[in-house]
N, C-alpha and C positions, 0 to 999 in steps of 0.2 A: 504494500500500500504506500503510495508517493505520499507526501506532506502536502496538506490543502494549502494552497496560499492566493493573496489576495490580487482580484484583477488588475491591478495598475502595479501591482510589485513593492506594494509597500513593506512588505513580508519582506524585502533584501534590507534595507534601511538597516544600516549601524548608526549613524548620527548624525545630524540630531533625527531622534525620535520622533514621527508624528509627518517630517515632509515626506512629499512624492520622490522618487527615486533620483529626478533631475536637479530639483534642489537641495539633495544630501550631500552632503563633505565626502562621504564614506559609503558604499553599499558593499552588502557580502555579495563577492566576485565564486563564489564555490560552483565549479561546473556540477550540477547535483539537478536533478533535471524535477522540478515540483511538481504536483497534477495540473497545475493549469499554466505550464511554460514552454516553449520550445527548447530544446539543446542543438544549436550549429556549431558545427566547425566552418572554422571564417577561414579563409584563403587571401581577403585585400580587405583593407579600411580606405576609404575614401574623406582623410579628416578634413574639415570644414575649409574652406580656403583661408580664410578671417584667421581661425586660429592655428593653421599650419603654416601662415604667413609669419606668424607673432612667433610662432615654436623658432623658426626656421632663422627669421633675424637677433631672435635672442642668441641664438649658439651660433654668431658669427657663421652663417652659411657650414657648420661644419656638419658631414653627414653622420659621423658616429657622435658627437655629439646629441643628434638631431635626436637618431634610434636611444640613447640612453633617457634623454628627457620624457619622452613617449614612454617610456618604459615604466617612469620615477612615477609619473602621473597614474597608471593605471593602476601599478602595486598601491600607490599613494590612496586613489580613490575608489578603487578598482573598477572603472569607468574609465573611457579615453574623454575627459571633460578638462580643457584648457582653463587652467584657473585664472587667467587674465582675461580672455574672452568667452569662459562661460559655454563656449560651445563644442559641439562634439565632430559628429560626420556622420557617415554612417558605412555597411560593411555588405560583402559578399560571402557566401557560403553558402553549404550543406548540412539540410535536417541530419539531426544523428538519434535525435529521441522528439517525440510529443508528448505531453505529460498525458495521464488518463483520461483525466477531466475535458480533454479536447479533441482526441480521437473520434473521427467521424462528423465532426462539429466544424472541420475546418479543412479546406482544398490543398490542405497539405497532407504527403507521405513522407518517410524517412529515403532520403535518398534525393527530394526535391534540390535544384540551386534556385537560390533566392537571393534578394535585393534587400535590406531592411530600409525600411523608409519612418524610421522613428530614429531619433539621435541617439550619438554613442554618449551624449553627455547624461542617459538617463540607463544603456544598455549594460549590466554585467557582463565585463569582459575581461578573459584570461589569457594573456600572451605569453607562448611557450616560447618563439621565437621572431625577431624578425628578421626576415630574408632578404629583404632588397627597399630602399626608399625613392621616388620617382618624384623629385620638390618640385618640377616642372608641371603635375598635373596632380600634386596633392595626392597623391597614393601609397599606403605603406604594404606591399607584402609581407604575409605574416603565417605563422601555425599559431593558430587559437582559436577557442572559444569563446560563446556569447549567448546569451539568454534572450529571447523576447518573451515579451509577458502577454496573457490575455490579451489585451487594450493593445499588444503590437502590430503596426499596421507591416507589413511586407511585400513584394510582389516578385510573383514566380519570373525568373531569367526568362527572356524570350528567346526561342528557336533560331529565329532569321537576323539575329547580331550576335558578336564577340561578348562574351563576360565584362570584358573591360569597356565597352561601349555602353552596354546598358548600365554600368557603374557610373560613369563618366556623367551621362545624359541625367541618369535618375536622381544622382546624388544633390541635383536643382530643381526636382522635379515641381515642388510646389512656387516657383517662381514664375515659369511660361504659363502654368496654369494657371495661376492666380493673374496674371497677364489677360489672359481670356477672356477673368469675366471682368474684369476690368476696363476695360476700352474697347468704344465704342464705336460707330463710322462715324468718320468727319472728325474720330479728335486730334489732337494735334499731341506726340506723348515725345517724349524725353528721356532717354534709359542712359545713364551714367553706368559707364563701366561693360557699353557695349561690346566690347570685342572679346569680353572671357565665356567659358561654353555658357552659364546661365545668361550673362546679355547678350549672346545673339540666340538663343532660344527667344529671351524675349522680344529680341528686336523682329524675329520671324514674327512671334504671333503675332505682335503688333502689330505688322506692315497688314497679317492677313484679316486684322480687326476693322482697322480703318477706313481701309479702300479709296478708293477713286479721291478723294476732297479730305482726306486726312495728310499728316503730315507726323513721318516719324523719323526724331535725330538722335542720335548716338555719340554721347562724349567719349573719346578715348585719348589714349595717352600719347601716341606718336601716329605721323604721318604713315606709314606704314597700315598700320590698323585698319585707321582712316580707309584707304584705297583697298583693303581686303572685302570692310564690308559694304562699300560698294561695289565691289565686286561679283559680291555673290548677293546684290542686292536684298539686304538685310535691315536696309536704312535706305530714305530720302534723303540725306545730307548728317554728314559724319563731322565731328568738330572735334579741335586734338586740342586739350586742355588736362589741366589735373583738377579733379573732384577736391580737392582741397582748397580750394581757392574759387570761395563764389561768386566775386565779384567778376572774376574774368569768366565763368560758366556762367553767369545772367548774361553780360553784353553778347559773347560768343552764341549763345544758345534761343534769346532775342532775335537775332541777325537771321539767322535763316528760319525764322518762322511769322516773317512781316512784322517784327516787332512786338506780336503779339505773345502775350502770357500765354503757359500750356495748361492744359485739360489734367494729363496725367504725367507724373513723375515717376522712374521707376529708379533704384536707389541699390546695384548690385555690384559696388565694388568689393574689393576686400582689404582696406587701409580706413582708420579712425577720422573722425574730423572731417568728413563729405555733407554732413547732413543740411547745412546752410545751401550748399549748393543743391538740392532735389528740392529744396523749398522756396528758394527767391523766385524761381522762372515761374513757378504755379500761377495761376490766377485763382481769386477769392472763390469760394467751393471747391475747387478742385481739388486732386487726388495725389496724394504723395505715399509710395509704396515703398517700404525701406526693409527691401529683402536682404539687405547685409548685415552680418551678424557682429561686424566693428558698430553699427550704429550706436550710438549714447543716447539713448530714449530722451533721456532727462536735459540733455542739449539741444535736441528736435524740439521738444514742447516749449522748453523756453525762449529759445530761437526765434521761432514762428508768432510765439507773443511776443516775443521784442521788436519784429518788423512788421507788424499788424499783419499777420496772414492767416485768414479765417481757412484753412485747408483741414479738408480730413486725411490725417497721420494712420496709414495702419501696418501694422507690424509683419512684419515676412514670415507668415505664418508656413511652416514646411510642408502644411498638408492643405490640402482641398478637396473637393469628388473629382474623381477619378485622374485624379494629377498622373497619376503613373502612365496611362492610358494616353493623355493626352502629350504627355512628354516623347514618349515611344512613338507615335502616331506622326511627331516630327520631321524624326527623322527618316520615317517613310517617305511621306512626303514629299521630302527635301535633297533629291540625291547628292546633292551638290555640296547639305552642310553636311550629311552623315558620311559623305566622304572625306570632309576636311575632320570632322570628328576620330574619325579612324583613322588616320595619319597622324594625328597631333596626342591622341591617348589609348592607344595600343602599345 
């Protein structure tokens, strides 16, 4: 007989007592598989961009460095949850157990490969080993385990792409989708931080929200970028600026849209301190989406009240209906991006 434990996993909770899994210091990391939990064996973490950035410049670009911090953290919290940014990633692997409780209840067998699409900064995770670090596209390979709980959302690898492809794409998955219902025809939308795999997911949907009398621009960092995604037409006009600095993303982002304030903002870089910039260009109602996880909440809100900007703030929530569906359905789509996708993270 497994141990009953609770739907959300608070049954792991070392301390403090009483939060959910994601805001514990501590959870029991013990691969022991409870009646209502999954046991995978993971093969790749896909940690957060935000906080594999932050890992990655703290240890001076160094790779073994890189692998021992990762390491410190998990033993630390037994969780991959970045304690400067709070965030996690999420991972690839194979069922190895289903707890009782769920057997037959859920479209999973042992032996499935799957996708987690819940954060590592909430997932019990135990690293035996890891094999290889890839900084370039935020990937760590690994031999370990991981727990999802009831309440874990997942989704089965799909047939028709690479393991590494549907990590790559999935691991954003709730940003193009929340893109979707977001914008509307005719608006005119703004994605900062266009040119990583989640902004031009979003700058796709976008282009295909808008249509005909819309207008969609994309900040990026260098010329280069720029002429990528117009290239693969992902954008109405690309502008090369840094998200840090909002006064030149207002005039810059202004310019090519008739002057006029935008509709929607979408906010996906992975560096601290952008948030002024996804907020000046809005006009009064509109919609600031701040799917990155460097965002400072608390400097967003008071930001936007310091430069009278009645805009709705809402947070990059990683989930939505059917985000996975709609993320994978992209790259169908799209030959042109899922083959720069599979060049650039394979």
């Amino acid at each position: 007989m497994q141990k009953k434990g609770n739907k959300y996993g608070v049954h792991r909770v070392i301390e403090p007592k009483g939060l959910l899994t994601q805001a514990a210091k501590k959870i029991d990391n013990t691969m022991e598989c409870w009646s209502n939990e999954i046991l995978c064996d993971v093969s790749a973490l896909n940690i957060d961009s935000a906080s594999f950035t932050q890992i990655y410049e703290a240890c001076g670009k160094d790779l073994d460095k890189t692998e021992q911090m990762i390491l410190d953290i998990v033993a630390e919290r037994g969780k991959m949850q970045n304690p400067v940014t709070g965030s996690g990633g999420m991972f690839i692997g194979t069922v190895r157990e289903i707890g009782e409780d769920l057997v037959g209840k859920i479209d999973l067998k042992v032996g499935d490969k799957i996708a987690s699409l819940v954060s590592l900064s909430l997932t019990p995770l135990k690293i035996n080993k890891i094999k290889a670090i890839h900084p370039e596209i935020d990937r760590v390979d690994v031999d370990a385990q991981a727990i999802l709980f009831e309440s874990g959302l997942y989704a089965k690898l799909p047939e028709d792409m690479s393991e590494e492809l549907a990590l790559a794409a999935l691991d954003v998955a709730g940003a193009p989708a929340q893109t979707a219902k977001l914008v509307k025809p005719g608006d005119s939308v703004l994605v900062l931080g266009g040119a990583g795999k989640g902004g031009m997911m979003c700058c796709y949907e976008a282009m295909k929200r808008v249509g005909p009398t819309g207008n969609v621009v994309a900040l990026v960092i260098c010329q280069e970028d720029a002429d990528l995604l117009k290239s693969m037409n992902l954008c109405h006009h690309a502008i090369v600026g840094s998200a840090t600095n909002p006064v030149e993303v207002l005039e810059k982002s202004l310019a090519v849209n008739d002057g006029k304030e935008y509709d929607v903002s979408i906010l996906i870089v992975n560096v601290p301190a952008c948030e002024m910039s996804a907020i000046l260009p809005v006009r009064d109602n509109g919609t600031v989406y701040c799917f990155s996880m460097a965002t400072d909440f608390a400097k967003a809100a008071l930001g936007a009240e310091g430069c009278g900007k009645d805009v709705t703030m809402i947070i990059g929530n990683g989930y939505t209906k059917d985000h996975a569906a709609i993320t994978l359905a992209e790259l169908r789509e799209n030959p042109q991006l899922k083959a720069y996708f599979e060049k650039k993270y394979l």
